[in-house]
N, C-alpha and C positions, 0 to 999 in steps of 0.2 A: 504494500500500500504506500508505495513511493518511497521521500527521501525524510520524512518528518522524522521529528525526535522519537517517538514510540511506534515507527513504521514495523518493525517486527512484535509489538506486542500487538499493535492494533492486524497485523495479520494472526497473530494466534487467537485472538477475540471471535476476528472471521471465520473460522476451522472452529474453533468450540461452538458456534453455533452454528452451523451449517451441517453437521454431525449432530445434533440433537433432533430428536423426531417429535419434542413438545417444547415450546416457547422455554427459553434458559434465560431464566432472573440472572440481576447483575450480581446480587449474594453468591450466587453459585460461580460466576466467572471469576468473582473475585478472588473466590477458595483458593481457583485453580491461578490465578496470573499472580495473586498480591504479592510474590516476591519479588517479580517484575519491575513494581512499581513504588513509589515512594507513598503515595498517596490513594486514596478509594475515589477522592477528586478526580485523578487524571482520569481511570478509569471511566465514571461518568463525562468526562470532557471525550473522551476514544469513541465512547456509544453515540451520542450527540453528533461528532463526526459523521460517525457509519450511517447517522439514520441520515443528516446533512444531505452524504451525500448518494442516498439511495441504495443503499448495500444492504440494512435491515430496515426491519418494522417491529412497531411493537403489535402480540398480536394477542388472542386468548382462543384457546384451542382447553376444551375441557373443562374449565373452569381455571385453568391457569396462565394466568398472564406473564408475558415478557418477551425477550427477543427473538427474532426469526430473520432467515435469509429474507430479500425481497425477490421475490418470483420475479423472474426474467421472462418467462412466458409470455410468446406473441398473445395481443390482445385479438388480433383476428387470423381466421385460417386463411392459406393461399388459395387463392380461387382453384386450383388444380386438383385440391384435397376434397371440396365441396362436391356432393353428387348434387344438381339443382332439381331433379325430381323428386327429393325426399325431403327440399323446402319450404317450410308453411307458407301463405299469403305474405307473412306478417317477414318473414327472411324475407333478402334480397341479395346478391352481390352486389359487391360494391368492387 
């Protein structure tokens, strides 16, 4: 995650939660990096970043809240994927 001063912790930040299959609180990130860091501040300055700049979200899956990759996922399919006979009125390509 570039040249910043915590670029390798803010990429183990990234790998701890990208690896988790349920929203991972900062308590938990912090168990695992707090040697890393001088402070639980930077940590929440790292997060803030990530969400900045579109890498996480906060989300709640379960009834537990906290951080998640941000889906990369195209928001629409290639027209070439679309069969259009099996589209309601209400679809259309675009």
């Amino acid at each position: 995650f570039g040249k910043s001063k915590h670029a390798d912790v803010t990429n183990r930040v990234l790998d701890v939660i990208k690896e988790a299959r349920l929203p991972v609180t900062s308590k938990y990130i912090w168990k695992i990096l707090s040697h890393d860091l001088e402070r639980e501040e930077q940590l929440r300055e790292i997060l803030k970043g990530l969400i900045q700049a579109e890498k996480i979200q906060v989300k709640t899956v379960k009834d537990k809240q906290g951080f998640m990759p941000r889906s990369s996922a195209p928001h629409e399919w290639p027209p070439e994927l679309l069969m259009p006979d099996f589209l309601t009125s209400e679809e259309t390509l675009q």
